[in-house]
N, C-alpha and C positions, 0 to 999 in steps of 0.2 A: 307367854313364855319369857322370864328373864334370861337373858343374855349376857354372858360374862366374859370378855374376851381378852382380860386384861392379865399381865403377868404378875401373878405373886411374888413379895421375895421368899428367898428361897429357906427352908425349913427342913425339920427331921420326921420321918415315919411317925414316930413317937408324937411329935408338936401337930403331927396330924389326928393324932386318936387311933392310928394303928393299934392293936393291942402286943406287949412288949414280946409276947412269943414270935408271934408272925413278922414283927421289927428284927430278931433273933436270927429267924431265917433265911430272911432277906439279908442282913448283914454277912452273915457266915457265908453267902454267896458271891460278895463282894460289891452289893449295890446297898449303897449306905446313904445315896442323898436321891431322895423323888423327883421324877421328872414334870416340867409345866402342866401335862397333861391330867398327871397324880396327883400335884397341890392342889389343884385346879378343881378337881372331882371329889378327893375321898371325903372332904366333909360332910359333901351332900349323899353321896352314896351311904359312908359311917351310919351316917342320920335317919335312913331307910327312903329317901325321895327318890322318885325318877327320874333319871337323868340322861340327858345326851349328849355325849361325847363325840367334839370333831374333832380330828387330829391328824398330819399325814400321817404317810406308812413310817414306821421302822419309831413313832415317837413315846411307845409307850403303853399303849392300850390294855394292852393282856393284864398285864398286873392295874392297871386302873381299875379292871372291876373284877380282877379274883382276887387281890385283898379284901374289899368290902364283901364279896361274898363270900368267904370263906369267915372272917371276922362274924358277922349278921348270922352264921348257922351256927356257928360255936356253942357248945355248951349241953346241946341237946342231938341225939343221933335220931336215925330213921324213926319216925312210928311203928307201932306196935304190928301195923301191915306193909310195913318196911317199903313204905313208896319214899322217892325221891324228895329232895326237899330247895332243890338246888339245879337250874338249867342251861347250859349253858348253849346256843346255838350258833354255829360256823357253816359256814358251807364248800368246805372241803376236807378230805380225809386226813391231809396234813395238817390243816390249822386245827383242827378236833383234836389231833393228836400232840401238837407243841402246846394247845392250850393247855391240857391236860398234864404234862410235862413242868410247866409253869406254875397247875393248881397244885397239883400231887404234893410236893413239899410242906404248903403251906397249909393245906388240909391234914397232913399227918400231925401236923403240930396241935391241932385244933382237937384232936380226938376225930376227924371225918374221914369218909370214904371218898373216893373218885373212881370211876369211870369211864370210858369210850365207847362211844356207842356208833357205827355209820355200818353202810351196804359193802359190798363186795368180799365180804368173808363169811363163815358162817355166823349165824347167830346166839349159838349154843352158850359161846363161854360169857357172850350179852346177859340172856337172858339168866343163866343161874348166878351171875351178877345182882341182878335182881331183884332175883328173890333170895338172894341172901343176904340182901340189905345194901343200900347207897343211900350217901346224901345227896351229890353231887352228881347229874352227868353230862357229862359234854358231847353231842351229837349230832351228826347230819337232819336233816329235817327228814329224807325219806324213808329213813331205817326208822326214826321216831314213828311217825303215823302208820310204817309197818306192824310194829311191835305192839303199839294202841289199838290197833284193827285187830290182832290176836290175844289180846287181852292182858298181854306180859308188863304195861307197863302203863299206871296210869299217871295223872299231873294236878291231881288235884290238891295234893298236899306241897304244893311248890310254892315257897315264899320267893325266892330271888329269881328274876329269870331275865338273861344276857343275851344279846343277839349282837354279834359280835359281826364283823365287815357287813352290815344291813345293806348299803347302798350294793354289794355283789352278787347281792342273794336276789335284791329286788329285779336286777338287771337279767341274771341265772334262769328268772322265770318262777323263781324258787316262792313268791309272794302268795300265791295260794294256799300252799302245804303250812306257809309260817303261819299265816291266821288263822288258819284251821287249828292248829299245836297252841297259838297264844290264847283260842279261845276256848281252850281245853286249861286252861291255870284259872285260880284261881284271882277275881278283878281284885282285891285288895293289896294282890302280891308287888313286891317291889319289880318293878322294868329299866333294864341298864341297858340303852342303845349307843353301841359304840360306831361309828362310821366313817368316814377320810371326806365322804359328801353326804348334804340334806337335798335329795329331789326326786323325781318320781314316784316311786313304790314307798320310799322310805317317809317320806313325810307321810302318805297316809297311814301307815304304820304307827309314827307317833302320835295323830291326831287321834287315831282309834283305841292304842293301848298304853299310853303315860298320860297321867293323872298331874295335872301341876306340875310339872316336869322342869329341872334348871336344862338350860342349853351352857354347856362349854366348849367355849373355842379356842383351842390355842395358837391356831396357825390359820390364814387366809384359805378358803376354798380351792382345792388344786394346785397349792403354793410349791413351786421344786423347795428339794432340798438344800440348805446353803452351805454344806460341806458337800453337794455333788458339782463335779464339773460335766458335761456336757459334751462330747464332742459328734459331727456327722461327717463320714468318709465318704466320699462319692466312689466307686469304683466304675473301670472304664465300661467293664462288660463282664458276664457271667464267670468268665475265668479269672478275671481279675480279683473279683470277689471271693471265687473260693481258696485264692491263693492269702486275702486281706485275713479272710476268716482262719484257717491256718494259724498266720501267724499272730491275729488274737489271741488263742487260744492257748498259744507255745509256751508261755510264760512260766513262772514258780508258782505262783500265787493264785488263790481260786476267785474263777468267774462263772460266771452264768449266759448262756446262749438261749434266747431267745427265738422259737421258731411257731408258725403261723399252724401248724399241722404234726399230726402223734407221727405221720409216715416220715415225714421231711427231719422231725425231730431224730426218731428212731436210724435214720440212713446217716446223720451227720457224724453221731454218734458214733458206730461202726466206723464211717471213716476214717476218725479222726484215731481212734484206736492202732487203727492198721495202718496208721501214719506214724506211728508211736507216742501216739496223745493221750495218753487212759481217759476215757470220757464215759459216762451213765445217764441214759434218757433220764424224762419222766416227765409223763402224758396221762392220759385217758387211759389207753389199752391196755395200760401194763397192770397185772396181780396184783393185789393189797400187796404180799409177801413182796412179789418183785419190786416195789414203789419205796416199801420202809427200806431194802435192802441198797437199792440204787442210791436213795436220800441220806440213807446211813452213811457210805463210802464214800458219799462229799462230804458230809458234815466229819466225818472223824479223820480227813485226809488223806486218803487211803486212793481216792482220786482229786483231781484241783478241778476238772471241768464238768460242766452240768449243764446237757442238752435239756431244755422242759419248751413247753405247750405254757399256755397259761395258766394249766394248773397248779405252776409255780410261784404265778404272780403277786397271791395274796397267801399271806400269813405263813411261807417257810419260810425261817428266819434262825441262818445261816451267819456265824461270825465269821468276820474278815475276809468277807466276798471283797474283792479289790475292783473287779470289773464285771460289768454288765453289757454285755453286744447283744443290740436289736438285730438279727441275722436277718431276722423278716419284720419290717418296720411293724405295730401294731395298727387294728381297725379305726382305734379311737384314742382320744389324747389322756383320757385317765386309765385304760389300759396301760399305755406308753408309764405314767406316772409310779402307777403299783407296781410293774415289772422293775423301772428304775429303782424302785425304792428297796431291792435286795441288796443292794450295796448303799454305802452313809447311815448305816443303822446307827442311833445312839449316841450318837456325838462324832461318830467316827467320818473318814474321810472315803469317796469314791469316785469312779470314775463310770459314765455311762456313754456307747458309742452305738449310733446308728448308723448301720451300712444302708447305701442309697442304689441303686443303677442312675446312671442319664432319665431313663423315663419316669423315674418316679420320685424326681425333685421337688415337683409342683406339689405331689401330695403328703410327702415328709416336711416339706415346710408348711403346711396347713395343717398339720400335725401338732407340732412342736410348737407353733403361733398361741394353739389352743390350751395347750399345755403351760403355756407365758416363757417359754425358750427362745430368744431370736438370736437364732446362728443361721449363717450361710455353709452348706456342704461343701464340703473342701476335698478336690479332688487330690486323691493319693493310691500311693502302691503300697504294695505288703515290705517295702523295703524304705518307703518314707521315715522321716525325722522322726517324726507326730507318730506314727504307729510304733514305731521302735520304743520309744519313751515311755508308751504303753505297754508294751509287754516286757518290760524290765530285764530282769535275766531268764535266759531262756531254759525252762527244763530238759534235761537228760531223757535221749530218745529212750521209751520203755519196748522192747519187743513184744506186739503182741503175743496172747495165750490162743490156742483153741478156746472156745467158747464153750462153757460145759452145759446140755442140755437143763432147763428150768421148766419147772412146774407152772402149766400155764393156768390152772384152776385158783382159786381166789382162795386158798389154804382149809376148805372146809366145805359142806354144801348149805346154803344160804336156804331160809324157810322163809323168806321175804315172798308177799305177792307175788311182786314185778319176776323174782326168779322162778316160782312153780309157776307161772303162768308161762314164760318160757318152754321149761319143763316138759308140760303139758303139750303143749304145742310140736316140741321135737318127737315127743313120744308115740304123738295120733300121725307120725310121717307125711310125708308129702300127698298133694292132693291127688285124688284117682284123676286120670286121662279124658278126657272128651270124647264122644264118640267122634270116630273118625269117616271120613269122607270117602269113595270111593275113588281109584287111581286109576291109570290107564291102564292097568292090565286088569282090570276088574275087579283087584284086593281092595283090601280096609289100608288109607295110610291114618297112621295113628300120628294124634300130637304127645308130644312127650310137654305133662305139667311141669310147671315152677313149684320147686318145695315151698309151701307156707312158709309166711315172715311173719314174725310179728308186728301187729300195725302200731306201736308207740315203741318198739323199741330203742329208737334214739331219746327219745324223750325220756324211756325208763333207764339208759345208761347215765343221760344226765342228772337223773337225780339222787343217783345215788355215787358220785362225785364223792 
């Protein structure tokens, strides 16, 4: 594998082999000069090689392999049994979704189609997708090998295929389902792994599916950002923190809260509403509907604060996030790093703060070590210097609404395994009773059964993420 770690000077779309429409498109959007990541890459990608892209978060990636792949299908649409020609894989409903966002444009220019393809909705308006022809789709891995096991969609006509945040997926558990999907394409097709790290799952990934492959790096493994500042509030004790958290929050300007759990998320949330804070989760638990709806009302400012899970972590990419608070420190230090990386996208400037308690010093600072952050926690109140400065000008208390009842159903009914096998399940009810024992009045006492679970259901939630 060559390695190329070095910065290009800098250049035009054009001086890269971009073709002038898609250079067009990109301009008219207001991004007119490529980033380290993009110089770095499109020649090889242009060229048809495989390639692996390291990069942090927020440096570029999406467009480093949906130019080349949108460029490389040009010219020619679906075959004649209108299978895909173009793959692109994420492992979240949101990053499926901005990717798509991101290709859409550049693909209409091209004369192609695009796509979305993941679980928790139905799959109806997927599949006559379809079959009415795609070049392009972007989608979760476990709605793919659904839709493959029912026949709706096959990979064999796939010349480009992207696997976009690899190191997440690999981590996700998600490593099965991708080999299986990668060894369903075709071996001569081109493979774009784009990733923020090279190690566990993901290296054997590359060693199995890129062919001669360049390695590009533009940034040190795990490297912060150098437009983020950093800061860690110790607070004294559980009330002090919810008071710090507050007035994080209070500000004009939109942040992201950070929490360990969809319940802890989903209650802060609420509170912070009926404080006069407009805030919108976004977790696991919530509806396709509810998730674009809640993501929408941050992104178009409608609200400034955004309770998420780590669902959030990788690939919603959100302009002019100003602040990012760790409410609940993360598990591990590149967690810590992708959460960070929702704010300083792009050149831009941000600020990232971790709330600590007294007892959990020792393990934020083993944290943030691993991450290459060395700060000491600084003890402060919701009325300190240092927190004031951070929440700038304060917004205008909003009166909370009534809450209007939502559709908890995932907008459709889903014809995925993992869901008829549920299905199924609810519908054979709960198990019959045991016979029962005799009591001391000389009756039957009866056990009353547990209704059936499903035994992977955690597992089938997660993967269709």
């Amino acid at each position: 594998m060559k390695a190329i770690t070095k910065l290009m000077s800098q250049k035009s779309f054009i001086d890269l082999g971009v073709p002038e429409a898609i250079a067009a498109v990109l301009s008219a959007q207001g991004i007119d000069s490529p980033f380290p990541i993009q110089i770095d890459t499109l020649p090889d990608t242009l060229a048809g090689r495989d390639v692996l892209g390291r990069g942090k978060t927020g440096s570029g990636k999406t467009l480093a392999f949906s130019i080349p792949m949108v460029a490389r299908l040009a010219g020619k649409r679906a075959n004649a049994e209108r299978k895909p020609r173009g793959l692109v894989l994420a492992p979240t409903r949101e990053l499926a979704t901005q990717i798509t966002q991101t290709l859409q444009p550049l693909a209409e220019a091209m004369n192609l189609r695009v796509t979305t393809i993941f679980g928790g909705i139905s799959q109806q308006r997927q599949v006559q997708a379809l079959r009415a022809g795609v070049e392009i789709i972007v989608a979760t891995p476990g709605r793919v090998e659904d839709l493959m096991a029912q026949g709706f969609l096959k990979l064999d006509a796939i010349e480009v295929t992207v696997l976009d945040e690899a190191d997440h997926m690999a981590d996700l558990g998600f490593l099965p389902g991708v080999t299986r999907i990668l060894n369903a394409t075709p071996t001569g097709g081109q493979r774009l792994l784009f990733s923020a790290t090279l190690d566990n799952g993901v290296n054997k990934l590359v060693d199995k599916f890129l062919s001669n492959q360049v390695m590009h790096s533009v940034d040190e493994v795990n490297s912060p950002v150098a437009q983020m500042t950093h800061h860690v509030f110790e607070a004294a004790d559980a009330q002090s923190k919810k008071q710090l958290i507050h007035a994080l929050a209070s500000g004009t300007g939109r942040r992201i809260l950070f929490m360990r759990t969809k319940h802890t998320a989903k209650k802060l949330a609420r509170t912070l509403t009926q404080a006069g804070i407009p805030a919108v989760d976004l977790h696991g638990n919530l509806s396709q509907p509810a998730r674009d709806r809640n993501l929408a009302a941050f992104s178009e400012g409608k609200v400034k604060v955004l309770v998420a899970t780590d669902v959030a972590a990788r690939g919603v990419h959100v302009d002019f996030v100003d602040l990012v608070v760790h409410v609940d420190p993360p598990a591990e230090h590149k967690a810590y790093l992708h959460r960070s990386g929702r704010t300083a996208r792009a050149g831009a400037e941000g600020d990232v703060v971790t709330i600590t308690l007294p007892e959990q010093r020792k393990d934020v600072t083993d944290l943030l070590r691993m991450a290459k952050i060395n700060l000491v926690p600084m003890r402060v109140s919701a009325k300190s210097e240092e927190v004031v400065a951070l929440i700038g000008e304060v917004a205008p208390y909003v009166k909370p609404v009534a809450e209007a009842p939502q559709p908890q159903g995932g907008g459709g009914t889903s014809n995925g395994r993992n869901a008829q096998r549920k299905r199924d399940l609810k519908q054979s009810g709960p198990a019959q009773p045991k016979s029962g024992r005799p009591n001391s009045q000389g009756g039957v006492q009866e056990r009353t059964a547990k209704p059936a679970r499903p035994a992977n259901a955690n597992r089938n939630r997660q993967r269709s993420r």
